[in-house]
Rosetta silent file (secondary structure, phi, psi, omega in degrees, C-alpha in Angstrom):
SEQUENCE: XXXXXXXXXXXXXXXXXXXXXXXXXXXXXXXXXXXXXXXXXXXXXXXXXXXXXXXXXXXXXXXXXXXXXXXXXXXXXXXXXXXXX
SCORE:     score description
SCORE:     0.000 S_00000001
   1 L     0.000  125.100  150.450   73.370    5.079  233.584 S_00000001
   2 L   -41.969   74.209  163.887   76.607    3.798  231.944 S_00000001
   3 L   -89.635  147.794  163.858   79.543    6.841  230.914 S_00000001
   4 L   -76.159  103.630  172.142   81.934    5.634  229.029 S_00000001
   5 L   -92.476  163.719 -176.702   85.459    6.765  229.966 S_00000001
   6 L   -75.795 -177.586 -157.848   87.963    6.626  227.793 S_00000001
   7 L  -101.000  153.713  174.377   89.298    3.518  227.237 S_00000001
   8 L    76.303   21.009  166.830   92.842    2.117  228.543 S_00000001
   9 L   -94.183  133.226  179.322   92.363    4.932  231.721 S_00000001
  10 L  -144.135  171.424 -178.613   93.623    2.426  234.798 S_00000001
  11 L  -142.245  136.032  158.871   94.561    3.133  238.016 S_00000001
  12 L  -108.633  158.397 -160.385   96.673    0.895  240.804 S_00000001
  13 L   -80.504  104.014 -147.509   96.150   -0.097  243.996 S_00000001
  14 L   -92.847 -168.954 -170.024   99.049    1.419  245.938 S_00000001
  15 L   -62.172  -29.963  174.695  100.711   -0.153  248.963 S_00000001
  16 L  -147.674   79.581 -179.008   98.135    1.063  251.015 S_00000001
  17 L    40.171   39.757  171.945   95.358    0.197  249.388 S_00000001
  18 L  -100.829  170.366  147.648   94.581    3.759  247.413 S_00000001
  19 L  -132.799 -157.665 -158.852   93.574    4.496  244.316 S_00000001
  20 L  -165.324  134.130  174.697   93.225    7.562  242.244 S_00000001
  21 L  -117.653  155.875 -165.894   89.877    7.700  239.713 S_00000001
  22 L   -90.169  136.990  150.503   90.191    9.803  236.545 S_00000001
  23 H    -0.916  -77.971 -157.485   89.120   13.172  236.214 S_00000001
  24 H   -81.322  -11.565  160.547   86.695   12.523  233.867 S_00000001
  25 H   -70.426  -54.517  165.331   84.952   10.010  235.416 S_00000001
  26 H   -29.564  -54.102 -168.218   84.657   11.837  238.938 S_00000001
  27 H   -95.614  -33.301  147.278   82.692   14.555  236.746 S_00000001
  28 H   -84.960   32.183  139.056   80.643   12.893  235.192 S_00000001
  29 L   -89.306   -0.453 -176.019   79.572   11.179  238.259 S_00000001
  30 L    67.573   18.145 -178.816   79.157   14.694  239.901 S_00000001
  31 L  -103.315  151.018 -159.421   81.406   13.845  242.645 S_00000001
  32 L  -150.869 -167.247  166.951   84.181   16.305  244.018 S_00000001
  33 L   -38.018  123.487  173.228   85.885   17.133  247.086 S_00000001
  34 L    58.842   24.576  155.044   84.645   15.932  250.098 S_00000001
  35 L   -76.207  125.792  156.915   81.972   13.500  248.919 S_00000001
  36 L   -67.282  126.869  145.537   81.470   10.185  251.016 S_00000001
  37 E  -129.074  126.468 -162.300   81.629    7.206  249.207 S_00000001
  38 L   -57.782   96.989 -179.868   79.965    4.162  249.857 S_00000001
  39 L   -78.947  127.899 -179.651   82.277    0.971  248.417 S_00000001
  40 E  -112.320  124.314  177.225   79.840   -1.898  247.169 S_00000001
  41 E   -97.571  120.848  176.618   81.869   -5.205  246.011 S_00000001
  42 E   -88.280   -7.816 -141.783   79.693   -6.235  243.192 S_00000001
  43 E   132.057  147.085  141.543   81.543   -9.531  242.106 S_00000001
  44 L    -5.025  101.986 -172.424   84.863  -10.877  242.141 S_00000001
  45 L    81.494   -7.256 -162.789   87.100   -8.044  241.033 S_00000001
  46 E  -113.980  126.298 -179.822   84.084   -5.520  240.433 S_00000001
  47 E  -119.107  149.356  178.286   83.430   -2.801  242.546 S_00000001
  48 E  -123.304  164.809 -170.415   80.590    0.133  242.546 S_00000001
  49 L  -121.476  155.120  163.073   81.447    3.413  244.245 S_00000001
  50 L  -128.828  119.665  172.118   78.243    5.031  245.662 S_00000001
  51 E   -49.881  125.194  165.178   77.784    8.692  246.851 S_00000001
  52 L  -108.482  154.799 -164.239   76.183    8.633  250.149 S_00000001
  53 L  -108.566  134.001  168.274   73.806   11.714  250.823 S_00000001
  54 L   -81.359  135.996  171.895   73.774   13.589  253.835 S_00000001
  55 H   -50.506  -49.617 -147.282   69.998   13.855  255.254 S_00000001
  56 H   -88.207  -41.950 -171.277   71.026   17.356  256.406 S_00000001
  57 H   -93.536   -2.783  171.938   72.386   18.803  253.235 S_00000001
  58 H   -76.106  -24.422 -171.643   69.166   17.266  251.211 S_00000001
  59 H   -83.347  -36.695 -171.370   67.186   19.255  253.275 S_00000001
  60 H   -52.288  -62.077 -168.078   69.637   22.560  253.030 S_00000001
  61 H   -63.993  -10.553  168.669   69.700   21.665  249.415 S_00000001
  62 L   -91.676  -12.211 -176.372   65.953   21.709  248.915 S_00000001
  63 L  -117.771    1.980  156.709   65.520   25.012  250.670 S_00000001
  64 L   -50.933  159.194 -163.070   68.064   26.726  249.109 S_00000001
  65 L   104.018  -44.057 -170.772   67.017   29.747  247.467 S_00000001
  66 L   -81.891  -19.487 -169.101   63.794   30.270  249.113 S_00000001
  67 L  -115.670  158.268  177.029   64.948   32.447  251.944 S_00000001
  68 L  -100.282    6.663  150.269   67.418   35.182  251.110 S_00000001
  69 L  -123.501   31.321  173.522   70.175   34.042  253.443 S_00000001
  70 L   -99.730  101.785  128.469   69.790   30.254  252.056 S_00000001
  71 L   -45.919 -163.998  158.270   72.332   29.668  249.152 S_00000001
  72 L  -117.587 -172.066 -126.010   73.217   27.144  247.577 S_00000001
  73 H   -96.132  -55.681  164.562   75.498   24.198  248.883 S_00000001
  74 H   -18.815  -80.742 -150.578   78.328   26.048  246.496 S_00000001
  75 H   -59.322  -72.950 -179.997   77.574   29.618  247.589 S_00000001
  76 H   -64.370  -29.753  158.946   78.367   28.102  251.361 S_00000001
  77 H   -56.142  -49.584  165.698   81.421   25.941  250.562 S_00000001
  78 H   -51.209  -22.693  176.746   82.741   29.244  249.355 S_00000001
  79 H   -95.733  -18.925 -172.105   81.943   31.876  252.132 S_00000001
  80 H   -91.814   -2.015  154.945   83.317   28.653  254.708 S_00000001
  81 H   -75.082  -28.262 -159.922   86.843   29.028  252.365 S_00000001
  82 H   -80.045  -55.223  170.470   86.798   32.514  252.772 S_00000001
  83 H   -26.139  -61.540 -176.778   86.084   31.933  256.657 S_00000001
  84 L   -83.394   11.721  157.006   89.419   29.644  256.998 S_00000001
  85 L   -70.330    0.000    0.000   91.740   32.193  255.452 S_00000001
């Protein structure tokens, strides 16, 4: 699947080597804070970004819910903010 961002959103490649991806792209890829991402060089100049999945939170994430001190992945980033205040 293809989103369209808007058009004439750019980014540059700072001195040491960062970039910065728009907003709106980030969400609709579903990607946030503290996502791994896999860089794939696709072609000369072309790059793909890929979310890599933790084994361990696919499994968390499949049993949230079922037990009633299983959340979701959300539910636990939030009680482990409250934890480092």
């Amino acid at each position: 699947m293809t989103v369209e961002v808007k058009r004439g959103r750019t980014t540059k490649v700072s001195r040491k080597n960062q970039i910065t991806l728009p907003v709106a792209a980030l969400r609709a890829a579903n990607v946030g804070p503290g996502d791994v991402l896999r860089v794939e060089v696709v072609e000369d100049g072309v790059f793909r970004l890929v979310r890599e999945r933790d084994p361990w939170w696919e499994l968390f994430e499949e049993t949230a819910g079922s037990m009633p001190w299983v959340g979701t992945r959300q539910e636990l980033d939030e009680m482990r903010d409250e934890w480092e205040r």
